[in-house]
SEGUPA-856581 format. One line per 10 residues: their letters; for each residue x, y, z of C-alpha. Coordinates in Angstrom, 2 decimals, always signed. Example, Ala and Ser with C-alpha at 12.3 -4.5 7.8 and 13.67 -1.06 7.14 Angstrom:
<rs>
AS = +12.30/-4.50/+7.80 | +13.67/-1.06/+7.14
</rs>
This chain:
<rs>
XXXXXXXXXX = +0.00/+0.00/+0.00 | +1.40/+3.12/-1.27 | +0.08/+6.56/+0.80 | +0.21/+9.89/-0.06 | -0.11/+12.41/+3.08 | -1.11/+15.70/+2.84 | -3.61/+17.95/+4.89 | -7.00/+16.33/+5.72 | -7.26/+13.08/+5.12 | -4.06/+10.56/+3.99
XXXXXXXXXX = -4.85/+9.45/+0.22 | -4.69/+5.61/+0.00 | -4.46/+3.41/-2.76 | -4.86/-0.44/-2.24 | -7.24/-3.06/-3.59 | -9.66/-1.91/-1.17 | -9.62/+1.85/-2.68 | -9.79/-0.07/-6.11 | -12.66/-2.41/-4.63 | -14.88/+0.84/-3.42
XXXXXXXXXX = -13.72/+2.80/-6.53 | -15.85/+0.69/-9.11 | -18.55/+0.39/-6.40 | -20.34/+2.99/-7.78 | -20.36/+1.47/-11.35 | -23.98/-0.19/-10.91 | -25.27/+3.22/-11.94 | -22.63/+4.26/-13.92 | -21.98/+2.12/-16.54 | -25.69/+1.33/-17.71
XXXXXXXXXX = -26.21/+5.29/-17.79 | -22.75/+6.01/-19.73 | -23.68/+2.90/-22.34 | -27.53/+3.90/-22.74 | -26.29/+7.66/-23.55 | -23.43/+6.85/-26.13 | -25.36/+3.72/-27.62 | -28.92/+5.12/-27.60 | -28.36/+9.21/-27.75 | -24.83/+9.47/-29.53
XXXXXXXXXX = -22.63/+10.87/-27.34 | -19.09/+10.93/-27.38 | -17.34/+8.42/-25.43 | -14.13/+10.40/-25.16 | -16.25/+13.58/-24.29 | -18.12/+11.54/-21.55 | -15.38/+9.85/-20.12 | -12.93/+13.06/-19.67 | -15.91/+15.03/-17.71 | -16.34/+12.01/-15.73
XXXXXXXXXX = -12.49/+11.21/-15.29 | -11.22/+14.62/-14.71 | -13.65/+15.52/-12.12 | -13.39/+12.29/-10.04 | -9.76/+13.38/-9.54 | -10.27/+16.47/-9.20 | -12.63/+15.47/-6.28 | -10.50/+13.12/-4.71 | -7.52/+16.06/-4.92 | -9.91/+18.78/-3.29
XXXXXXXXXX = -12.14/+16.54/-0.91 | -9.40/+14.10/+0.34 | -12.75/+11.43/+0.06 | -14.56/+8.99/-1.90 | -16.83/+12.02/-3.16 | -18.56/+10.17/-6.30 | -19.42/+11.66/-9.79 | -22.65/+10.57/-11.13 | -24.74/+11.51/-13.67 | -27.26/+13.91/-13.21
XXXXXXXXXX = -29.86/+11.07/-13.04 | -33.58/+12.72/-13.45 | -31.65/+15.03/-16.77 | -30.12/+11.23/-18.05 | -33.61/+9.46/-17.45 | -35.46/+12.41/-20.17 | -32.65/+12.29/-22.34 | -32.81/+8.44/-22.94 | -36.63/+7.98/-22.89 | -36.76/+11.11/-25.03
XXXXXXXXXX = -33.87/+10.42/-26.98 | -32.21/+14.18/-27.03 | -29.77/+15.00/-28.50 | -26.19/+15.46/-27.21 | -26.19/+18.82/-28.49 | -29.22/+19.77/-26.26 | -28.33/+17.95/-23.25 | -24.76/+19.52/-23.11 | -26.70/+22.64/-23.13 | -28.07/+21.55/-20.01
XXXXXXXXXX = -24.80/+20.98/-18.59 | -23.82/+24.90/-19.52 | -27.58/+26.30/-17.59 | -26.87/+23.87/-14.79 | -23.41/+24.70/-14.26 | -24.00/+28.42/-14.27 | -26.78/+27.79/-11.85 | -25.06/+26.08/-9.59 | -21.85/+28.45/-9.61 | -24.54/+31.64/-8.96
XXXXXXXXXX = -26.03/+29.75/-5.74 | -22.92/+29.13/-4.44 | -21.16/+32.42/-5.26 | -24.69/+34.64/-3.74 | -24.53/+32.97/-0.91 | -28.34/+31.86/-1.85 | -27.75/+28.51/-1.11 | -27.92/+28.92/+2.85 | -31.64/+30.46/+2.75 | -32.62/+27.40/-0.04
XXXXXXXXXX = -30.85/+25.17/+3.00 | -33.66/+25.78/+4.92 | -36.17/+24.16/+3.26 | -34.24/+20.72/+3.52 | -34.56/+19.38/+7.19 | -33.41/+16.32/+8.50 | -36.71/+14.91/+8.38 | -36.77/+15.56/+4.32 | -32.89/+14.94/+4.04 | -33.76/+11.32/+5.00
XXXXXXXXXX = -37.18/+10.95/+2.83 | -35.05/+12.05/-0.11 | -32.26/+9.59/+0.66 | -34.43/+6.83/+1.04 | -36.09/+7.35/-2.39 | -33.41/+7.72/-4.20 | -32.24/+4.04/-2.66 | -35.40/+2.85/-3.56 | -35.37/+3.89/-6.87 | -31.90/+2.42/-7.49
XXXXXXXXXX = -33.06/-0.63/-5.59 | -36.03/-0.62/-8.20 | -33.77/-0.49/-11.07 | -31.30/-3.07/-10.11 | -34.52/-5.48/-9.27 | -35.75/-4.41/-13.01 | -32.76/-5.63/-14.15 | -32.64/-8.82/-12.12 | -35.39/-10.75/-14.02 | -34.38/-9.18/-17.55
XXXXXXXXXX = -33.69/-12.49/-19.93 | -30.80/-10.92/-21.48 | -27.54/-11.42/-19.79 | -25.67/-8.71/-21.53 | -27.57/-6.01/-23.68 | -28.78/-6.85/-26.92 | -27.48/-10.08/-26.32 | -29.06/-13.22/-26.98 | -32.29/-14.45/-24.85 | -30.90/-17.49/-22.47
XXXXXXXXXX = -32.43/-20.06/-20.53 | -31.45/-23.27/-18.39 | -34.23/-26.06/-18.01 | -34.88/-26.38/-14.50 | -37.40/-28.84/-13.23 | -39.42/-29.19/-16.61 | -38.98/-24.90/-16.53 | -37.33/-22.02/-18.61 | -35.45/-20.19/-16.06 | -33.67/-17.09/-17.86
XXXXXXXXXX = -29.76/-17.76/-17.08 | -30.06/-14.18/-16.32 | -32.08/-14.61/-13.14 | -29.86/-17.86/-12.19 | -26.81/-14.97/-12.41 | -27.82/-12.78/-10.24 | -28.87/-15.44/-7.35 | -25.35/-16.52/-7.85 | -24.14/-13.17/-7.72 | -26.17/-11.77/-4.61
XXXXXXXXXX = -25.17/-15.42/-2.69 | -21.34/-14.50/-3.54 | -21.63/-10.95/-2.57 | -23.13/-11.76/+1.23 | -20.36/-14.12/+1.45 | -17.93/-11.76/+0.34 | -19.47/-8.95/+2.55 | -18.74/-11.09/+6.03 | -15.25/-10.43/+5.21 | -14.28/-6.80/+5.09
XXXXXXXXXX = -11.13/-6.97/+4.26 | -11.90/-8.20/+0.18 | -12.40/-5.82/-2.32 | -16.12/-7.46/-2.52 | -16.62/-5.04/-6.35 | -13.26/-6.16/-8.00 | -14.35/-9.82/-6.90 | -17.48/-9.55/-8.46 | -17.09/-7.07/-11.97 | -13.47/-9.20/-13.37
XXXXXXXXXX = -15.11/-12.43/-13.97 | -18.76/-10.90/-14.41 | -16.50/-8.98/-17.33 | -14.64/-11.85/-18.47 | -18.36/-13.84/-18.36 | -20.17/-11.11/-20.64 | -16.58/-11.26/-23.09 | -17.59/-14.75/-23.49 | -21.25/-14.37/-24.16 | -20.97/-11.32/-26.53
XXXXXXXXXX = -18.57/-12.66/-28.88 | -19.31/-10.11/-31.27 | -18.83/-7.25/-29.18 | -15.62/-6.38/-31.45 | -16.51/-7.40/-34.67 | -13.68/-4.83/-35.92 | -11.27/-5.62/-33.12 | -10.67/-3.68/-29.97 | -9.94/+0.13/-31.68 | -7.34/+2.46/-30.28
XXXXXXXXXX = -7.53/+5.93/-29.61 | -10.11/+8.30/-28.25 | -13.27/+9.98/-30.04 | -12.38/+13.53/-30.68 | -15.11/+15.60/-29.21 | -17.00/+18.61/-31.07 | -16.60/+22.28/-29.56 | -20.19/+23.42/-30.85 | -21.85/+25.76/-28.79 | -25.70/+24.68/-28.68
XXXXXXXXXX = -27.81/+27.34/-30.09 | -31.11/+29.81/-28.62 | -33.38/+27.11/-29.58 | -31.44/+24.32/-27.60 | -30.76/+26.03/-24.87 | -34.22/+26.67/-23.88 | -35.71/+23.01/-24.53 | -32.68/+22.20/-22.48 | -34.21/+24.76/-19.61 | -37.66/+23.70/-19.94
XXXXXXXXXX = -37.12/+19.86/-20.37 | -34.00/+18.79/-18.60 | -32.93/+21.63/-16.02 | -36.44/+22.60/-13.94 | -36.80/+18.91/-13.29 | -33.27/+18.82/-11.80 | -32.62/+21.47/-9.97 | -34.44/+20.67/-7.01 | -33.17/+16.74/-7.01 | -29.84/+18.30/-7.56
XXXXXXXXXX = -30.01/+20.77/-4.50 | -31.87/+17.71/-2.10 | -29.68/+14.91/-3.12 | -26.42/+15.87/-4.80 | -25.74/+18.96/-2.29 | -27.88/+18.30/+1.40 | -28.30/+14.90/+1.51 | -24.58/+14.69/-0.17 | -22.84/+16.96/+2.77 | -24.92/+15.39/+5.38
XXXXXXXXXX = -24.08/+11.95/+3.91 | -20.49/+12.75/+4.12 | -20.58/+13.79/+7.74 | -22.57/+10.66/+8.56 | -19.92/+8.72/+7.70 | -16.49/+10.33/+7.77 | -17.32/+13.02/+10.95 | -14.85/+15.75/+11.40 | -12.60/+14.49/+7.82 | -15.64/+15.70/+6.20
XXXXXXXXXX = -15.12/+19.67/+6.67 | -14.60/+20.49/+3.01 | -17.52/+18.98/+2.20 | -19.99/+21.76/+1.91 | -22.80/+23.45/+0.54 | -20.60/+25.72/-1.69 | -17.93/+23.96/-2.34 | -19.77/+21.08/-3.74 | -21.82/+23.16/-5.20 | -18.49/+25.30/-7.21
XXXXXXXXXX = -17.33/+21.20/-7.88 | -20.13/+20.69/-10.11 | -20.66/+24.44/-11.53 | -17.49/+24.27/-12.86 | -17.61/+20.29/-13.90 | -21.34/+20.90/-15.94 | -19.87/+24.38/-17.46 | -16.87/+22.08/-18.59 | -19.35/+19.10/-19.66 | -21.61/+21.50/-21.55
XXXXXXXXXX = -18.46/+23.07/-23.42 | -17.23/+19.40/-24.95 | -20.45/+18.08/-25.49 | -20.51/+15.83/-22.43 | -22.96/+14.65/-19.98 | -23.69/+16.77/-16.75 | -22.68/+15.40/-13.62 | -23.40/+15.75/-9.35 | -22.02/+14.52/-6.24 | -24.84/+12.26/-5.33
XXXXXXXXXX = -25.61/+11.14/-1.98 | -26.07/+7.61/-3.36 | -22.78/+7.43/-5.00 | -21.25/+8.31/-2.04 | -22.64/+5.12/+0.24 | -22.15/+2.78/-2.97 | -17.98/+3.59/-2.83 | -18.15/+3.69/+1.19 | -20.11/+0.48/+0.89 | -17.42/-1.31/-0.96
XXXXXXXXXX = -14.28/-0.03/+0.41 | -13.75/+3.25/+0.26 | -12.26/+5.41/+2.61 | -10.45/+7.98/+1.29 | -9.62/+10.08/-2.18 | -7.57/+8.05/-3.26 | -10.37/+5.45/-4.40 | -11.90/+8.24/-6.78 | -8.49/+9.38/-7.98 | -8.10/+5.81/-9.19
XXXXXXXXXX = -11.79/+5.77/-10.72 | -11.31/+9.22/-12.61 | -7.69/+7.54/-14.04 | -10.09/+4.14/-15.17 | -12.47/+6.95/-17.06 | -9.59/+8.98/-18.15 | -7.46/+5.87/-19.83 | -10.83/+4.41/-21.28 | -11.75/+7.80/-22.93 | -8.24/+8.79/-24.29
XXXXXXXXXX = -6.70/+5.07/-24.90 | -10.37/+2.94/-26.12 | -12.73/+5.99/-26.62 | -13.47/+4.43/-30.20 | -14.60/+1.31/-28.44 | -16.05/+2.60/-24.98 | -19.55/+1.68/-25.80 | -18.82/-2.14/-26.48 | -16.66/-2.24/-23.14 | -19.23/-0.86/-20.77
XXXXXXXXXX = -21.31/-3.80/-22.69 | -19.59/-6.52/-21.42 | -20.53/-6.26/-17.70 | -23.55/-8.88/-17.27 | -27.21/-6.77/-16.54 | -27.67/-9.43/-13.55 | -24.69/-8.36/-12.02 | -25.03/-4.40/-12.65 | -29.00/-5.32/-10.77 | -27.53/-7.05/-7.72
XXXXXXXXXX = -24.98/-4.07/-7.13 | -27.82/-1.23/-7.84 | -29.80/-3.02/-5.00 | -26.83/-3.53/-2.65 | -25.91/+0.26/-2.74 | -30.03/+1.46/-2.70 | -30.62/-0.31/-0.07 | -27.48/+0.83/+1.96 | -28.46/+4.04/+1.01 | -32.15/+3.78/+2.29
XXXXXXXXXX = -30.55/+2.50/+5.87 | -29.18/+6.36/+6.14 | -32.61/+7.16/+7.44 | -32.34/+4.91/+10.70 | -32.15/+8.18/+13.02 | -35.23/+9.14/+11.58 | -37.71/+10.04/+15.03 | -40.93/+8.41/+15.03 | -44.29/+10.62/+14.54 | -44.07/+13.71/+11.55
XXXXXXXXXX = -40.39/+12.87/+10.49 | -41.34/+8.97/+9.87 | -44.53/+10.41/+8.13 | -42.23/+13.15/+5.79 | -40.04/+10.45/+4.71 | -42.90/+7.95/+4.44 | -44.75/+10.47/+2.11 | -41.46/+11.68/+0.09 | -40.48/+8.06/-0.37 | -44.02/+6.99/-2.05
XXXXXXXXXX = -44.80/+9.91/-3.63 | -40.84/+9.00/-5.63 | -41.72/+5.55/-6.06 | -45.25/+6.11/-7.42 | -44.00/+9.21/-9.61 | -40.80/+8.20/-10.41 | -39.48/+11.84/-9.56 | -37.85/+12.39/-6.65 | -38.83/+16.46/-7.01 | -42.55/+15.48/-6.49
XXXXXXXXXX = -41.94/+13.44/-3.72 | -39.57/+16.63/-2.12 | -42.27/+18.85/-2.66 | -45.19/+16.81/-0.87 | -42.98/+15.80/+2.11 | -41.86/+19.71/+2.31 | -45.66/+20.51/+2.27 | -46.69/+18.46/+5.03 | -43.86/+19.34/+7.03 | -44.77/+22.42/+6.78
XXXXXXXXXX = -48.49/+21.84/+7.62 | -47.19/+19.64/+10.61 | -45.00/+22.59/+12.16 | -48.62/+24.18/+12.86 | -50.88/+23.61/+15.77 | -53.38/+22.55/+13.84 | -51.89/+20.99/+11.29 | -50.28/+18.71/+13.97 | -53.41/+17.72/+15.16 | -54.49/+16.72/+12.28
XXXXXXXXXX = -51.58/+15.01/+11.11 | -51.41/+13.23/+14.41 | -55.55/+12.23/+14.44 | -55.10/+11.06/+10.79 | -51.42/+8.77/+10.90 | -52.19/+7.18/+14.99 | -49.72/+4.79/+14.09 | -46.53/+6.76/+13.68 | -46.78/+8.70/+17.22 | -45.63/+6.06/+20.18
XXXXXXXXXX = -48.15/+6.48/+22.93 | -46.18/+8.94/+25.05 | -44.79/+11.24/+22.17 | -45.45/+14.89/+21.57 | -47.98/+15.22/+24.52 | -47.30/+17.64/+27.11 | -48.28/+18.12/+30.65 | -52.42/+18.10/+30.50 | -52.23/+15.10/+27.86 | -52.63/+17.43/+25.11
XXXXXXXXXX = -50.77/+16.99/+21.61 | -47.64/+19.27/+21.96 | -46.38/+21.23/+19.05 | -43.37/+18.73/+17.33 | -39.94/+20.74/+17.56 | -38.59/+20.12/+14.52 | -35.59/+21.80/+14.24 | -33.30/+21.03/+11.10 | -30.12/+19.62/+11.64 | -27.02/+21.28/+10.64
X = -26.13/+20.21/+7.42
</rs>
C-alpha cells in the first residue's frame, strides 16, 4: 500500500480503494452505455468530464466524493432520446446555476427548506429507486444487452440464465461482505466482465480500436438552450439541491465526521458548476455529487480520495486510450450483475434514514419516499414531504396530522403536561 499524506485526510491506494472505486459502477456504466449507444454521445467527451472531475474530487475533498450523472436530466434524455447537443446545453444552464447559488450565498436560505426529516425521505427514495432499477434488471432475460435471450431447463422450466446470475451473484456478494477486508466489487465485476466477453462474442466485430473519439466544440444554439431549460434543467434542480448537495454533505458527515469539513454546501456546489460548465463546453454529460454514489464507494471499500483518484484515471485511460470502443466495453458487464450491485448500494443508502424520530419525520419520509416511487421523480416526492412538514409545524396541522397517521406517534410522544398533543420541535439539523 502506497500513501500519499497531505492535509485532511491521507490518500490511499490499495485493492480496497480499487474495490470501493468501481462500487459505484452499478449506476454508472448502464447510464454512460444507454447515452453513447442510444443518444450518440461521445465516449471520449463523456469519459474526460467524468475522469477529470473524479480526480479532481479526490484532490480537493481528500474522500470517496462520487461523480454521477445527473440522473432525473439522463432518465429524459434516454426515454426522449435528445440529442447530445441539447443535453450539453443543459450541462452549460446547470453549471451556471449552480456556480450563482454558491457564489450569492443563496444557497444557505434554499438550506432551509431541507430538514433532516426531508434529508432522510429524499435519501431513502433515491435508494429505492436504485433498488427498483437493479430489481428491473434482475429478471431481464438478457444477460448482456442486446445479447441473446438465455435459458437453463430447471425442473421441466425455462429459467432465464439471467435470473440464475444474479442469485449466484447476490449469494457470492453476502459471502464476500462477512469479510471486510476483500475488495467485494473487483471480486465480483473481473469475472462478471470476463463472463459477458464470453457471451458477446461479437462485441468487437472490428477488433478492440485504439484511440479516443475527438469531441465537437459546438456551442448549442437559442433554440437548444431553452428546450434544455424547460425539459432537462427545472426537473433537476431541485433533485440536484436535495440529493447531490444536502443529503450529499450530510451523507459525508454521517460517515467520515470531522474528515468531512470540506464537504460543503458551496464547495460542492463550485465542484459541479465548474464540472457541468466544462461538460456542456465538450459536449458531455452533466454530472453531481450524489448522496447515493457516495454510500455505494463507502459500501465497498472506500475510505479515502484516493479510491476516486483511481476511478477518474479508469475513465480517463478508457476515454483517451479505447474511446473508439467505450460503448462495447461498458457492454460486457452482465445486466444481472449491474442489478444485484444497484440493490446492494439502494438499499445501503435507504438505511441512512435509521435516526429518523418516530411521529411527523417517519410520516415526511414515508410520504417523500411513495410519492418518488409512485411518480418516479424524486422532485414530487420533495415537494409533498416539504408541504406536510410544513403543515405539521402548525398547531393545527399537527393535530391533524397526528388524528389522521395514529400509528406513527408512540403512545407517550409529543404530549405535554395536560395530555394534550404538543407542538413537534422540529428543528433542522445542521447540514
Amino acid at each position: 500500500m502506497t500513501a500519499a499524506v497531505t492535509a485532511g485526510r491521507p490518500l490511499r491506494f490499495d485493492l480496497h480503494e480499487l474495490g470501493g472505486a468501481l462500487g459505484d459502477v452499478g449506476i454508472l456504466v448502464p447510464i454512460i452505455g444507454a447515452l453513447i449507444v442510444k443518444n450518440g454521445f461521445n465516449p471520449t467527451s463523456v469519459l474526460l468530464v467524468f475522469g477529470l472531475t473524479y480526480i479532481a474530487a479526490g484532490l480537493y475533498f481528500r474522500l470517496p466524493i462520487p461523480v454521477q450523472p445527473l440522473k432525473a436530466m439522463a432518465a429524459i434524455a434516454i426515454a426522449q432520446g435528445l440529442s447530445p447537443e441539447t443535453v450539453s446545453a443543459a450541462g452549460l444552464i446547470m453549471g451556471v446555476l449552480l456556480l450563482l447559488l454558491a457564489l450569492t450565498g443563496l444557497i444557505t436560505p434554499l438550506a432551509a427548506l431541507f430538514p433532516k426529516a426531508v434529508i432522510r425521505g429524499i435519501q431513502v427514495a433515491v435508494g429505492l429507486l436504485l433498488a427498483q432499477a437493479g430489481f428491473k434488471l434482475l429478471f431481464d432475460s438478457h444477460i448482456v444487452p442486446n445479447g441473446p435471450e438465455t435459458f437453463v431447463g430447471i425442473g421441466g422450466q425455462a429459467i432465464p440464465a439471467a435470473a440464475l446470475m444474479a442469485v449466484g451473484t447476490a449469494a457470492g456478494m453476502l459471502l464476500l461482505l462477512r469479510r471486510p477486508r476483500l475488495p467485494v466489487t473487483l471480486l465480483v465485476l473481473l469475472p462478471a466482465a470476463l463472463l459477458g466477453a464470453v457471451l458477446s462474442p461479437a462485441v468487437f466485430p472490428n477488433g478492440l480500436r485504439l484511440g479516443p473519439a475527438m469531441p465537437s466544440l459546438d456551442f448549442p444554439g437559442t433554440s437548444q438552450l431553452l428546450t434544455a431549460f424547460v425539459v432537462l434543467v427545472i426537473p433537476q434542480l431541485p433533485l440536484t439541491l436535495g440529493n447531490a448537495v444536502i443529503a450529499c454533505a450530510d451523507t459525508a458527515r454521517g460517515y467520515f465526521r470531522q474528515d468531512a469539513d470540506r464537504v460543503t454546501h458551496r464547495s460542492l456546489l463550485i465542484s459541479k458548476g465548474l464540472a457541468n460548465i466544462f461538460a456542456g463546453g465538450i459536449g458531455g454529460m452533466p454530472v453531481c455529487h450524489g448522496a447515493g454514489g457516495l454510500t455505494a464507494h463507502y459500501q465497498f471499500g472506500a475510505r479515502t480520495g484516493g479510491a476516486t483518484i483511481m476511478m477518474g484515471a479508469i475513465l480517463l485511460t478508457l476515454g483517451l486510450a479505447f474511446g473508439r470502443s467505450a460503448g462495447a466495453i461498458f457492454a460486457l458487464v452482465p445486466l444481472p450483475v449491474l442489478g444485484v450491485l444497484l440493490c446492494v448500494v439502494g438499499l445501503q443508502h435507504a438505511l441512512l434514514a435509521r435516526d429518523t424520530r418516530p411521529g411527523v419525520e417517519w410520516l415526511v419520509v414515508a410520504v417523500i419516499a411513495t410519492a418518488s416511487l409512485l411518480t418516479n421523480n424524486v422532485a414530487i416526492g420533495f415537494a409533498s414531504g416539504i408541504a406536510l412538514y410544513q403543515a405539521a409545524r402548525l398547531p393545527r396541522g399537527y393535530a391533524w396530522v397526528r388524528s389522521r397517521f395514529p400509528a406513527a406517534f408512540p403512545t407517550a410522544l409529543g404530549r405535554s403536561g395536560d395530555g394534550s398533543p404538543a407542538v413537534p420541535k422540529l428543528v433542522r439539523k445542521d447540514v
